[in-house]
PAZABA-536355 format. One record per residue (C-alpha): residue number from 1; residue in three letters; x, y, z. Coordinates in steps of 0.05 Angstrom, whole numbers, plus 5000, padded with zeros to 4 digits. Example, Ala and Ser with C-alpha at 12.3 -4.5 7.8 and 13.67 -1.06 7.14 Angstrom:
// residues 2
REC / 1 / ALA / 5246 / 4910 / 5156
REC / 2 / SER / 5273 / 4979 / 5143
// end
This chain:
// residues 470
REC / 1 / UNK / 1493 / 2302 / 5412
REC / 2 / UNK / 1437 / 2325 / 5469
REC / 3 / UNK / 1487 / 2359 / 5519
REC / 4 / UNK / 1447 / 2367 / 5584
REC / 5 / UNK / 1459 / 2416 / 5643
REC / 6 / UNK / 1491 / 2344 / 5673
REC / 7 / UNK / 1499 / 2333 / 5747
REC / 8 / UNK / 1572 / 2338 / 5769
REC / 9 / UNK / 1579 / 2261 / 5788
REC / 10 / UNK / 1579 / 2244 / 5715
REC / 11 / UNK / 1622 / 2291 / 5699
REC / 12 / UNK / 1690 / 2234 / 5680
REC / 13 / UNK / 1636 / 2185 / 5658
REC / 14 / UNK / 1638 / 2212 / 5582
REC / 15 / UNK / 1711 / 2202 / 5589
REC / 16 / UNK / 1706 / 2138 / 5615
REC / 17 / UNK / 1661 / 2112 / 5569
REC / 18 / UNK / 1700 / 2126 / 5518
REC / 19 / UNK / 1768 / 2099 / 5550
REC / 20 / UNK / 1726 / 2030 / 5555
REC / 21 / UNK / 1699 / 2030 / 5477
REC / 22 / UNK / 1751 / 2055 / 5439
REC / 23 / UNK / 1738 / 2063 / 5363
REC / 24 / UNK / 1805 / 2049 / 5323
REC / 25 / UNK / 1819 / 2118 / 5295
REC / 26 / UNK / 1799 / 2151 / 5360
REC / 27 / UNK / 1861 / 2180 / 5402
REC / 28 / UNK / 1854 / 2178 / 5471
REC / 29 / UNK / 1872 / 2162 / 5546
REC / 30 / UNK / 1910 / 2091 / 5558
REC / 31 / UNK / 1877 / 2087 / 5632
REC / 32 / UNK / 1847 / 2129 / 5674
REC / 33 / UNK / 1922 / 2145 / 5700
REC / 34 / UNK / 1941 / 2159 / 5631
REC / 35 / UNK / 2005 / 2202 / 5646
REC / 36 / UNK / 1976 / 2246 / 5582
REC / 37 / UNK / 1912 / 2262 / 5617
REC / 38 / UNK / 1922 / 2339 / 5648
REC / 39 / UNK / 1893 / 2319 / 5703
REC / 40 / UNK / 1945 / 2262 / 5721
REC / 41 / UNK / 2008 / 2312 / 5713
REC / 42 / UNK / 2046 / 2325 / 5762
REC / 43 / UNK / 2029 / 2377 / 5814
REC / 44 / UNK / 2084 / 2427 / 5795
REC / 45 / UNK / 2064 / 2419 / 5722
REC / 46 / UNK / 1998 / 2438 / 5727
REC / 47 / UNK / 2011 / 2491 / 5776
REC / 48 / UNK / 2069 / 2523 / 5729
REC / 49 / UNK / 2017 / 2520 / 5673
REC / 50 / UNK / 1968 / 2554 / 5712
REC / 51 / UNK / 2018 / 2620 / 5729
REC / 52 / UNK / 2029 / 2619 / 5655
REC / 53 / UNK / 1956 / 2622 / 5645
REC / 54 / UNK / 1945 / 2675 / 5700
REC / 55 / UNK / 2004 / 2710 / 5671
REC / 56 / UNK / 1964 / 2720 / 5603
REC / 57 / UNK / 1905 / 2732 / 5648
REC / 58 / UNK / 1937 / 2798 / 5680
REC / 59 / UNK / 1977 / 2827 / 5617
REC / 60 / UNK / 1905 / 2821 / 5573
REC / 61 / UNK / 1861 / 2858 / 5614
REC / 62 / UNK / 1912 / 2906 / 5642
REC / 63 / UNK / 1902 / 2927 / 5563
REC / 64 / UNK / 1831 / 2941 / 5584
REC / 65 / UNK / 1845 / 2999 / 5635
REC / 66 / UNK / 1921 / 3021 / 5630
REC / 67 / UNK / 1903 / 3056 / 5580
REC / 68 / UNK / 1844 / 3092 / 5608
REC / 69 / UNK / 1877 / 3156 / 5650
REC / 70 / UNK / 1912 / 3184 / 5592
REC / 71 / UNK / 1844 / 3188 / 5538
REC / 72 / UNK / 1856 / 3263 / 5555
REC / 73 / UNK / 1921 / 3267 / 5528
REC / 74 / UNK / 1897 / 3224 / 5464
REC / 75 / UNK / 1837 / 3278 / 5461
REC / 76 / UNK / 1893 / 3330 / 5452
REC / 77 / UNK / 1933 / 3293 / 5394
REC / 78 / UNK / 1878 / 3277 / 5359
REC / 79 / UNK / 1840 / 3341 / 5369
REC / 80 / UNK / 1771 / 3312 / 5393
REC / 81 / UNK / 1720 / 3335 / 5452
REC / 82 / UNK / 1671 / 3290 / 5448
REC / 83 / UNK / 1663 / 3256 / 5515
REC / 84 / UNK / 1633 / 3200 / 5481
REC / 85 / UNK / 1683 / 3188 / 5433
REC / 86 / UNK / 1732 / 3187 / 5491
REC / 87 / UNK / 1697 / 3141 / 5532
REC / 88 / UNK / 1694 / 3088 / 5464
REC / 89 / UNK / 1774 / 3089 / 5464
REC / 90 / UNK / 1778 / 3049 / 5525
REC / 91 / UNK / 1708 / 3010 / 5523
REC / 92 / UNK / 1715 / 2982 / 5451
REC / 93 / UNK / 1768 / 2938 / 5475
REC / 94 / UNK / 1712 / 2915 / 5519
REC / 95 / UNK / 1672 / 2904 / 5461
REC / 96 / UNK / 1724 / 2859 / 5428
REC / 97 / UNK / 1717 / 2817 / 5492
REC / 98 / UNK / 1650 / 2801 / 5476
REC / 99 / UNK / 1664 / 2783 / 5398
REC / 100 / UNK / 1727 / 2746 / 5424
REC / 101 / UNK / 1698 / 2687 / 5460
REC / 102 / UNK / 1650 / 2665 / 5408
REC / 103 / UNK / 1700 / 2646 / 5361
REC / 104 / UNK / 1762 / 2626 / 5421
REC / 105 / UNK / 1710 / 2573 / 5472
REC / 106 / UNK / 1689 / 2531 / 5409
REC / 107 / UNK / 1762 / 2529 / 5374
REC / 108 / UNK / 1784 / 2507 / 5437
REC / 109 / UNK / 1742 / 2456 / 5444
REC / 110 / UNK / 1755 / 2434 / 5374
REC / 111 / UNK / 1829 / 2446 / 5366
REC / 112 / UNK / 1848 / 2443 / 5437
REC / 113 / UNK / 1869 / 2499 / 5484
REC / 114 / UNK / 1948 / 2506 / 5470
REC / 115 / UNK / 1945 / 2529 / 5399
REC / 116 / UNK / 1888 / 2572 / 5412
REC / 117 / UNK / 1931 / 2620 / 5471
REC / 118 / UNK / 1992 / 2618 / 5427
REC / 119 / UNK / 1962 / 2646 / 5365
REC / 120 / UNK / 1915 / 2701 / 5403
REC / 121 / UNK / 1977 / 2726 / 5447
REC / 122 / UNK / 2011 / 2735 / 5378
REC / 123 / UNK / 1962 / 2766 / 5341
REC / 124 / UNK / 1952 / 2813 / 5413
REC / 125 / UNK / 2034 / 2835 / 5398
REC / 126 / UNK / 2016 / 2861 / 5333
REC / 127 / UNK / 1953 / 2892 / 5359
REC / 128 / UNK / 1987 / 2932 / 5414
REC / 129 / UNK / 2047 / 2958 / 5369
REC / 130 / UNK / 1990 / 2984 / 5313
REC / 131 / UNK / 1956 / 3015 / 5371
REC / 132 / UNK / 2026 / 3051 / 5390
REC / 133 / UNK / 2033 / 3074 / 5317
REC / 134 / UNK / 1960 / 3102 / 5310
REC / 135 / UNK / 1958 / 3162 / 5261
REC / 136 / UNK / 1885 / 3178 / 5277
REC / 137 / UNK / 1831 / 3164 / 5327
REC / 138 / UNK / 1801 / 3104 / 5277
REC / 139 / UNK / 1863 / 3066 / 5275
REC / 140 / UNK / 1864 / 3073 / 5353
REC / 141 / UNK / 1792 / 3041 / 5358
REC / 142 / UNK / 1795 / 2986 / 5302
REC / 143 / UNK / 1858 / 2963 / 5340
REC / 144 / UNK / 1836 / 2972 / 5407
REC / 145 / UNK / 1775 / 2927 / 5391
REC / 146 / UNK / 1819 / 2873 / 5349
REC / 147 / UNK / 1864 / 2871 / 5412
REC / 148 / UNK / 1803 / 2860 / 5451
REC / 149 / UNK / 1781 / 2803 / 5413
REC / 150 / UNK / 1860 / 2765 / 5415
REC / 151 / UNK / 1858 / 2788 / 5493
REC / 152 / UNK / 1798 / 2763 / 5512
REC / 153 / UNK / 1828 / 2686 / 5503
REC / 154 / UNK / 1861 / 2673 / 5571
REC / 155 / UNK / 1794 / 2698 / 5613
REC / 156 / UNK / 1749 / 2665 / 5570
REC / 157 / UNK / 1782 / 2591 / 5572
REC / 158 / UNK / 1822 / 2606 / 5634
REC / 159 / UNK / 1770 / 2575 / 5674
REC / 160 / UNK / 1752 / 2517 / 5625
REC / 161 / UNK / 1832 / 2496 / 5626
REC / 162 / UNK / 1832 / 2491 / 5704
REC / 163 / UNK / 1770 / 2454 / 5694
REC / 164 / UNK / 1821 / 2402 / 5651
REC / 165 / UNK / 1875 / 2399 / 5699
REC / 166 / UNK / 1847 / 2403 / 5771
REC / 167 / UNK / 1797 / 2361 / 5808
REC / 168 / UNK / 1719 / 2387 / 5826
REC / 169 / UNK / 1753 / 2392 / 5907
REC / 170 / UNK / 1809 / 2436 / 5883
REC / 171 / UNK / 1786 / 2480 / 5831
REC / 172 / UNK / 1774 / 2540 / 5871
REC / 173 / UNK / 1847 / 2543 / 5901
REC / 174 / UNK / 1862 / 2545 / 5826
REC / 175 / UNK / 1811 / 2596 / 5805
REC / 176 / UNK / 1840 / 2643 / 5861
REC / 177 / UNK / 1910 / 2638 / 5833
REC / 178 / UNK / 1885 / 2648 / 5751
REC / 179 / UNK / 1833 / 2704 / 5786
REC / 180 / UNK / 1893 / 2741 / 5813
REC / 181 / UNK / 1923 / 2752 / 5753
REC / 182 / UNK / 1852 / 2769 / 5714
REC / 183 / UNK / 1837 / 2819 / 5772
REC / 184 / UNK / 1901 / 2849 / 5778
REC / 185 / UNK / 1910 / 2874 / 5705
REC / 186 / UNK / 1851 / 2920 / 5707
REC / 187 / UNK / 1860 / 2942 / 5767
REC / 188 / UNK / 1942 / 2960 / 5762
REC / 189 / UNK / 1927 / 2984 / 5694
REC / 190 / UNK / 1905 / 3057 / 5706
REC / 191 / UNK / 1955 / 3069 / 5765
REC / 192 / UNK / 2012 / 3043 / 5716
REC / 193 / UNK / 1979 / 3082 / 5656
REC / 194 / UNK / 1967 / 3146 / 5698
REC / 195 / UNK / 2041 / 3160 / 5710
REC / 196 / UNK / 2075 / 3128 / 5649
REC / 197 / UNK / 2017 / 3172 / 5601
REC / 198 / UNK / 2037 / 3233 / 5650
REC / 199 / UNK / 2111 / 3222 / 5644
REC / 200 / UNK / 2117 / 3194 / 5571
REC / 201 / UNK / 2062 / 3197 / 5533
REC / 202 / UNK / 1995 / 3159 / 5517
REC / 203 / UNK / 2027 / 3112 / 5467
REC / 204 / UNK / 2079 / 3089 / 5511
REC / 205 / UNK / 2020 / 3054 / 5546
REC / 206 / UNK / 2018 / 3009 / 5485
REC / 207 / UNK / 2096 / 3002 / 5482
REC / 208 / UNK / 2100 / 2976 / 5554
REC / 209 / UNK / 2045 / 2927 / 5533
REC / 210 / UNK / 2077 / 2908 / 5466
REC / 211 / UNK / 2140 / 2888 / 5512
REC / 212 / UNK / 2108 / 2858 / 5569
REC / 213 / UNK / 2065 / 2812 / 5520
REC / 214 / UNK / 2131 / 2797 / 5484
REC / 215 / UNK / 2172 / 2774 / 5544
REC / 216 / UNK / 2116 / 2734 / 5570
REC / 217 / UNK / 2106 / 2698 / 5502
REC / 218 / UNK / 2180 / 2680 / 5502
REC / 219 / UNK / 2195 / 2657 / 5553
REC / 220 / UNK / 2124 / 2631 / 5567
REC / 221 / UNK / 2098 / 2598 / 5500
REC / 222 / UNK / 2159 / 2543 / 5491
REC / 223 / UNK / 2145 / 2516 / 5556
REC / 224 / UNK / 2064 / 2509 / 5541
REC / 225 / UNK / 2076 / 2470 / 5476
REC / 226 / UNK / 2121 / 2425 / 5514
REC / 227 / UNK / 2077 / 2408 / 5578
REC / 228 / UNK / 2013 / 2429 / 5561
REC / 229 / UNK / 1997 / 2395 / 5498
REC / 230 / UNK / 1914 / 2388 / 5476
REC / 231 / UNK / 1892 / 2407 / 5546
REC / 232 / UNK / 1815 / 2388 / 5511
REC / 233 / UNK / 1784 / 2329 / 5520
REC / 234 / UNK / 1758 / 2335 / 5449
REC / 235 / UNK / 1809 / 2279 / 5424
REC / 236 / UNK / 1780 / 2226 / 5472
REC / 237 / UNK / 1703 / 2247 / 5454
REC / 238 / UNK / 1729 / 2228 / 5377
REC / 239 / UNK / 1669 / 2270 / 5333
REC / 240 / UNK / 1666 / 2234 / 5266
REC / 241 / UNK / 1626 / 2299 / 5235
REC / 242 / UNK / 1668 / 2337 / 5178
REC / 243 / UNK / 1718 / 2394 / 5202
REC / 244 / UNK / 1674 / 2441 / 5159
REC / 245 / UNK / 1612 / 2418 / 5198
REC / 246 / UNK / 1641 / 2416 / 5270
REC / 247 / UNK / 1679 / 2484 / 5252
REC / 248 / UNK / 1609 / 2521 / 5229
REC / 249 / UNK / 1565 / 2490 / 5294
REC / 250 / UNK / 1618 / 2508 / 5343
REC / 251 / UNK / 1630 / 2580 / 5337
REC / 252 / UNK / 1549 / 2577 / 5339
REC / 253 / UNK / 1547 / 2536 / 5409
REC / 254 / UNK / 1557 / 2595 / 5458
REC / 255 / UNK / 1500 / 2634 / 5420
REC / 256 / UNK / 1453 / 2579 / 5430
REC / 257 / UNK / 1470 / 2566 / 5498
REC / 258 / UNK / 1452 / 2635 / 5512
REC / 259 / UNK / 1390 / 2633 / 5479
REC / 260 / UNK / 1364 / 2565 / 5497
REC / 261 / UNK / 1393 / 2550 / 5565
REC / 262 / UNK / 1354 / 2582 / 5624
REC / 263 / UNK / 1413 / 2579 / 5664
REC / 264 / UNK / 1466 / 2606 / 5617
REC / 265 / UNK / 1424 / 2660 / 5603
REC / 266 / UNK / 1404 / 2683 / 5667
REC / 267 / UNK / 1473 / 2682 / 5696
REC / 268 / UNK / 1492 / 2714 / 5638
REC / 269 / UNK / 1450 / 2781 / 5654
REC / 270 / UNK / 1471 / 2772 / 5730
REC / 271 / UNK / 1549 / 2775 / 5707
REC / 272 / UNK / 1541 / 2824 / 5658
REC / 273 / UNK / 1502 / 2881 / 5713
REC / 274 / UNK / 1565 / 2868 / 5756
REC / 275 / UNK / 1615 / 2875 / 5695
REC / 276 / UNK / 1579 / 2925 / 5674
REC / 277 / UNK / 1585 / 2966 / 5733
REC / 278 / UNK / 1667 / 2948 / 5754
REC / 279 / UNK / 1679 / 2987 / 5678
REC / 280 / UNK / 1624 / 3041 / 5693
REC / 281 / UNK / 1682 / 3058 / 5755
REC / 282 / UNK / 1740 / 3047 / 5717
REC / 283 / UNK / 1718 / 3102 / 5661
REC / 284 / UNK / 1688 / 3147 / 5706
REC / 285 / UNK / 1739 / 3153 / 5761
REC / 286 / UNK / 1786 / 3203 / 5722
REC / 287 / UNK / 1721 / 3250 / 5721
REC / 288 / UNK / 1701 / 3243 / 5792
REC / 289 / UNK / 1768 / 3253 / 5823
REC / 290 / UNK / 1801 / 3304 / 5784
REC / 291 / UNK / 1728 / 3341 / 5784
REC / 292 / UNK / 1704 / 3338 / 5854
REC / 293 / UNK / 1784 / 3333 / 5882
REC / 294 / UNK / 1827 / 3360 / 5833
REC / 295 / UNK / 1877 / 3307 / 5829
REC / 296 / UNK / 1926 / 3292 / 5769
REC / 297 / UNK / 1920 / 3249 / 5719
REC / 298 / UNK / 1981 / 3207 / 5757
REC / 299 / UNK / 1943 / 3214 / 5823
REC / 300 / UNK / 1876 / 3191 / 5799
REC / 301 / UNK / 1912 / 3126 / 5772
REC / 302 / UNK / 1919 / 3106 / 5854
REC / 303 / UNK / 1841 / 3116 / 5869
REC / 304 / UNK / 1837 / 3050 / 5835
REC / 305 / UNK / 1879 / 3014 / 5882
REC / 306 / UNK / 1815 / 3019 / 5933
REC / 307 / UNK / 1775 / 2982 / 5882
REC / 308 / UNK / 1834 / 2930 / 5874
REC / 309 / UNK / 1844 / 2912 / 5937
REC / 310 / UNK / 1773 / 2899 / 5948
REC / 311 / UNK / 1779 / 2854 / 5885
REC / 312 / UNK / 1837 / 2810 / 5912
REC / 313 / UNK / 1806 / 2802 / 5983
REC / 314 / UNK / 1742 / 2788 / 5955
REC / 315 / UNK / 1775 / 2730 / 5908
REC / 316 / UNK / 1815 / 2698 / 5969
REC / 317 / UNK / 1749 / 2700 / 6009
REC / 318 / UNK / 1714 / 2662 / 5956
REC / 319 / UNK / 1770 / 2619 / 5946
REC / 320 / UNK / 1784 / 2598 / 6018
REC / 321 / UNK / 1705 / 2587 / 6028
REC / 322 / UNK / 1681 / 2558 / 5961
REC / 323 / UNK / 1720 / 2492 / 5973
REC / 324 / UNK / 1696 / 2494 / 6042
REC / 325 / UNK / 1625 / 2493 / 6027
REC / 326 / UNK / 1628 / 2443 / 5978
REC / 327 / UNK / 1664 / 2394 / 6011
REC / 328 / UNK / 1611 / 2407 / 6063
REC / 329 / UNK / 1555 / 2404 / 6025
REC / 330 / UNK / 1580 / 2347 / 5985
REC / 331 / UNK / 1591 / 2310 / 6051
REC / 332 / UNK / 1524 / 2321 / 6079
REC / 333 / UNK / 1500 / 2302 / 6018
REC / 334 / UNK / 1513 / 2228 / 6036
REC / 335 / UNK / 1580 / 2240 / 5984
REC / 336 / UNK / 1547 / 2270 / 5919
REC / 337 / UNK / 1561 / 2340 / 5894
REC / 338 / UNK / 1521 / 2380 / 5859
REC / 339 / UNK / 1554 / 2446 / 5818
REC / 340 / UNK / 1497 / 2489 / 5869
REC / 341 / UNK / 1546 / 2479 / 5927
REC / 342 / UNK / 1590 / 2528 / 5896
REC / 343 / UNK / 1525 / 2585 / 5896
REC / 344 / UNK / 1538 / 2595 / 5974
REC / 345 / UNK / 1586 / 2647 / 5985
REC / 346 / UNK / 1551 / 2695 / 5945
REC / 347 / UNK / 1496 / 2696 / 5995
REC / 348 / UNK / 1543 / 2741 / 6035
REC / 349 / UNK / 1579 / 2778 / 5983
REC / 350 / UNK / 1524 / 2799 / 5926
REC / 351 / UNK / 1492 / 2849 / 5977
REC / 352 / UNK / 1556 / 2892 / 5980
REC / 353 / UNK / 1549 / 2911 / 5908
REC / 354 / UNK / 1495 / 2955 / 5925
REC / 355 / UNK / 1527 / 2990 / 5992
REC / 356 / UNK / 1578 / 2996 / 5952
REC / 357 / UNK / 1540 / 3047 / 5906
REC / 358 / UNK / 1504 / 3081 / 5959
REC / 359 / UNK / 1568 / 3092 / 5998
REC / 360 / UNK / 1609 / 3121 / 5935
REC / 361 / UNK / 1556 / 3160 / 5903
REC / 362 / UNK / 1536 / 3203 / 5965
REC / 363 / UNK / 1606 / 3211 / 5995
REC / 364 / UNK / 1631 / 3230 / 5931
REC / 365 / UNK / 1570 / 3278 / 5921
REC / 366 / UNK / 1588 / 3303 / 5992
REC / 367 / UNK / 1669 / 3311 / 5972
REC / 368 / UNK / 1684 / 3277 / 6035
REC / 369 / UNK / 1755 / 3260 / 6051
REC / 370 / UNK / 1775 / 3222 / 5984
REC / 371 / UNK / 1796 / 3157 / 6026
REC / 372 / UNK / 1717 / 3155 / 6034
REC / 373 / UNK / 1692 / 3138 / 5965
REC / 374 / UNK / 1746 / 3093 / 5952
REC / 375 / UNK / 1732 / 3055 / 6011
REC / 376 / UNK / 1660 / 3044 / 5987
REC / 377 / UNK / 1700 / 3015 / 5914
REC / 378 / UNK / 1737 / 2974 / 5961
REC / 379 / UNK / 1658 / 2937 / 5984
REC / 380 / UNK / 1652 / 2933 / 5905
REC / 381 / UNK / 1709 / 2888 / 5891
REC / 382 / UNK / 1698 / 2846 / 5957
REC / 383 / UNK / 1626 / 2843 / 5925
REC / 384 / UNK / 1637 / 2830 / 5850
REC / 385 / UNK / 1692 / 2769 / 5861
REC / 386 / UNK / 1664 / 2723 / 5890
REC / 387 / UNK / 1609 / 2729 / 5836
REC / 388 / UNK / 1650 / 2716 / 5781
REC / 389 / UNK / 1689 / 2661 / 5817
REC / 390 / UNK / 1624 / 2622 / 5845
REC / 391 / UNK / 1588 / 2620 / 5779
REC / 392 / UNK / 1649 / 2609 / 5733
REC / 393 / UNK / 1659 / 2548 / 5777
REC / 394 / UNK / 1583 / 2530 / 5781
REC / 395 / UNK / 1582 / 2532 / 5693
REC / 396 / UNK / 1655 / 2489 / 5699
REC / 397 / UNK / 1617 / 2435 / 5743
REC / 398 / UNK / 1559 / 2437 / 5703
REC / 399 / UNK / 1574 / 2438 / 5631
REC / 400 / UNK / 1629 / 2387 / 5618
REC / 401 / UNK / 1657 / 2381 / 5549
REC / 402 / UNK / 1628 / 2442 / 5527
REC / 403 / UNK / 1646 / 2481 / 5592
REC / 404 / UNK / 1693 / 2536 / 5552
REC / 405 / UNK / 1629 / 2546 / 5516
REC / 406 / UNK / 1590 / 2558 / 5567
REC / 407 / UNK / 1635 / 2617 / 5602
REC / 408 / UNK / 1644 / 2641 / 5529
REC / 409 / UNK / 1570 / 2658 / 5531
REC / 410 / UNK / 1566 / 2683 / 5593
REC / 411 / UNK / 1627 / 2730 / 5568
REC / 412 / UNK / 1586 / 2760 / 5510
REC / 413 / UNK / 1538 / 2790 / 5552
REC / 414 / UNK / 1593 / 2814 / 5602
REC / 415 / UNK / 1637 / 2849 / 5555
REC / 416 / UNK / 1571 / 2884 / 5512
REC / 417 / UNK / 1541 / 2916 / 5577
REC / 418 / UNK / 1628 / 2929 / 5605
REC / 419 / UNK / 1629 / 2969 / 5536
REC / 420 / UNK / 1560 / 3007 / 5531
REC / 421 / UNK / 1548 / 3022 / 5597
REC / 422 / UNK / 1609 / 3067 / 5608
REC / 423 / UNK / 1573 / 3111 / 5551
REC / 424 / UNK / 1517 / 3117 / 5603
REC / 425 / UNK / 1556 / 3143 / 5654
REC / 426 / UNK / 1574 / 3215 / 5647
REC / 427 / UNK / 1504 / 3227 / 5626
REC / 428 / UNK / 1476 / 3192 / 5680
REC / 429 / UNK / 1516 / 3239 / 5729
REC / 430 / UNK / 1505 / 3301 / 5699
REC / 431 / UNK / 1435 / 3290 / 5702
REC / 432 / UNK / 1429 / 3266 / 5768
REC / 433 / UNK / 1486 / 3279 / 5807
REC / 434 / UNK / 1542 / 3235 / 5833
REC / 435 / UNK / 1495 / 3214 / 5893
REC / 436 / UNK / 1425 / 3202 / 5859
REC / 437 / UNK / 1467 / 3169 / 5801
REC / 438 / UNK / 1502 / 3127 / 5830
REC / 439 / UNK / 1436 / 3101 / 5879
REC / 440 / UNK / 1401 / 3084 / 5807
REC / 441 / UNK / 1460 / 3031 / 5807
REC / 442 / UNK / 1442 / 3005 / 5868
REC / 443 / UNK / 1372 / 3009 / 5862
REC / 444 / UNK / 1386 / 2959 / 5803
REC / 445 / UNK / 1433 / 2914 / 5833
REC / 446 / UNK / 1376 / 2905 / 5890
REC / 447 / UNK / 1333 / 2869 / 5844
REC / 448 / UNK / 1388 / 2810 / 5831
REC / 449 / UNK / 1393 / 2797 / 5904
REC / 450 / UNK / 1348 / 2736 / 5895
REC / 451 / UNK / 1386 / 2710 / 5837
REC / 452 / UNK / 1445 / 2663 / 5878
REC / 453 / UNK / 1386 / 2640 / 5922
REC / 454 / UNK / 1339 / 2613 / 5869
REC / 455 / UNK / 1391 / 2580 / 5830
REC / 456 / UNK / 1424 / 2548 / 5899
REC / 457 / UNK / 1342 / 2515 / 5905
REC / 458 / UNK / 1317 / 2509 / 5834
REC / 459 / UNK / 1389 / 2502 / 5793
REC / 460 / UNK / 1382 / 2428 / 5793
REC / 461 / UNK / 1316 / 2417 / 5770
REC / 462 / UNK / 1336 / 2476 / 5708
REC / 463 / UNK / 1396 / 2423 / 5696
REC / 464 / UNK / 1351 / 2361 / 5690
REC / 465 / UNK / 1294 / 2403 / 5653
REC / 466 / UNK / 1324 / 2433 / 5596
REC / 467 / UNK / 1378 / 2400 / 5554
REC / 468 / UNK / 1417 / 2440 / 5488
REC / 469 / UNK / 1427 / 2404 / 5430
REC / 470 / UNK / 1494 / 2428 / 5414
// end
């Protein structure tokens, strides 16, 4: 099948189609008001199966960072010095985030979403109690990554599922809500872990998250095979090809998406710089503020709280004005939409990723009042969320069936530059200073400036050009 970068009008044609022309072992919708359909459920339904989804959302990632302020402590039991070595025990779960989403998108597009979240928040359980148990620094690391991989499930299909149940006009109100959660965990994470590591112990980081993920799949999970069902469209776009054969060219999809789809790719490398950067702060802030202002390990944990409240604003900006715009847009557009109208709110927001360097780097260089660098995080998060909100929705208008896919890709790249650049960043300061350092980053993030604009002109005619056969 030639999947094309399609224009968001035909997006319920494939659907449609195959509503019309039925083949007779084919399951699929009654009518287009099917009450099976996710997105003909009730209101309350699909809202309540969001806040599970954005619950999974904020206990995965939370796994990123929580754990992050006490790697001193876990230096100390495990009697290593390597700064290195302590950096890769918080970003290999990073890592797992990449490997994750090539094998999660494409199940979930085969098998449906529902079993897919189940399994990977079981298999996370497990992951997090082996992680408590750890009887050397290997164990930590092959567990930390193989909870990556499990966690990485809710933010890689998060977006795809709202995609299922909500409406082009009403997706970002959604995104905001599962973004809450997906923002919140790293950001909470190392103000939680900084005080329970302090007070109890680094493994009682992975205790709380052993519980946490317990209760929520409890009470969570019954409810989800209930209501939720096969939230994929897969079933009504029936695939006669062998389960062998569809199970071998899915987990491939993402990879070639990334490699042959202009679009993919380059908003790929745009995401990843950003991601990249949000877990260069959250591995470097220990250093900085306990160096340069002598705080605790439990204090440093609240310097993060600039950075998250920068997030959540940013993600209710771009929330409140993404719909805007593209009902807008869509209007003037004598009534058709195009996935480009969601591009618009970054032409505001991208630019603060770079003050935001300039601003923590020298003031931090400077030891300034502390309130002072974590006001420039604060411009970071207002910067970096509306990024990741605009273009998830721009792949979730664009690719269709294969829209889990398409995030997946952009994931891989995300999570490999979240993971390796956080290696880069002690050097980086010790060879150039917190203020020099930290302008390199922004220096960099100048050159993507352009990158919002070009795809707001040209992203259409990329769409139309180049199709992936998938």
């Amino acid at each position: 099948m030639n999947t094309a970068e399609k224009p968001v009008d035909e997006e319920m044609e494939d659907v449609k189609s195959s509503v019309e022309k039925p083949s007779s072992d084919e399951v699929n919708w009654d009518d287009d008001d099917d009450p099976l359909n996710p997105m003909n459920w009730k209101a309350s339904t699909r809202w309540l199966n969001l806040l599970v989804i954005s619950m999974m959302a904020f206990i995965t990632p939370l796994g990123s960072t929580m754990f992050a302020p006490g790697v001193p402590l876990v230096e100390k039991t495990f009697h290593f010095t390597d700064s290195n070595l302590a950096t890769s025990v918080v970003s290999i779960y990073v890592l797992g985030f990449a490997v994750g989403p090539l094998f999660i998108a494409p199940l979930s597009e085969t098998y449906g979403r529902q079993p897919v979240y189940i399994i990977s928040m079981i298999f996370f359980v497990f992951c997090q109690l082996a992680c408590a148990l750890s009887t050397n620094v290997g164990m930590l690391l092959a567990f930390r990554f193989l909870a990556g991989c499990a966690g990485s499930t809710p933010v890689t299909i998060g977006a795809a599922t709202i995609g299922d149940m909500f409406p082009r006009e009403n997706r970002a109100g959604a995104m905001t809500v599962w973004g809450i959660g997906a923002q919140l965990g790293p950001i909470l994470g190392p103000v939680i872990g900084g005080f329970l590591s302090q007070a109890k112990g680094w493994r009682w980081v992975f205790w709380l998250l052993t519980i946490i993920s317990v209760v929520i799949l409890e009470r969570k999970a019954q409810r989800m095979i209930r209501e939720t069902g096969n939230q994929s469209l897969v079933s009504a776009l029936h695939d006669p090809t062998p389960p062998r054969e569809v199970y071998k060219r899915t987990i491939i999809r993402p990879v070639k998406m990334l490699i042959f789809s202009p679009i993919v790719l380059l908003l790929s490398i745009y995401l990843s710089v950003v991601f990249g950067y949000f877990y260069l702060f959250l591995t470097t802030f220990t250093r900085v503020f306990q160096q340069q202002y002598g705080f605790g390990i439990g204090i440093t944990g609240l310097t993060y709280l600039g950075l998250g409240f920068g997030s959540i604003t940013g993600l209710i900006i771009a929330g409140k004005s993404s719909d805007i715009f593209y009902r807008r847009l869509t209007a003037k557009n004598h009534g058709f939409s195009k996935p480009e109208f969601r591009l618009p709110p970054l032409f505001l927001t991208s630019p603060l990723v770079t003050a935001a360097f300039f601003w923590y780097g020298w003031s931090a260089e400077a030891k300034t009042h502390w309130i002072v660098p974590i006001l420039g995080t604060m411009l970071f998060g207002m910067g970096m969320m509306p990024a990741f909100m605009s273009i998830d929705l721009y792949l979730v208008d664009t690719y269709t069936r294969y829209r889990a896919s398409a995030i997946a890709a952009t994931k891989v790249l995300q999570s490999i530059t979240g993971a390796v650049l956080p290696l880069a960043g002690p050097a980086l300061y010790d060879r150039l200073g917190l203020g020099w350092g930290n302008s390199v980053l922004a220096f960099i993030a100048v050159a993507f400036f352009p990158i919002p604009f070009l795809f707001y002109r040209y992203g259409e005619k990329l769409r139309n050009t180049f199709t992936v056969v998938l």
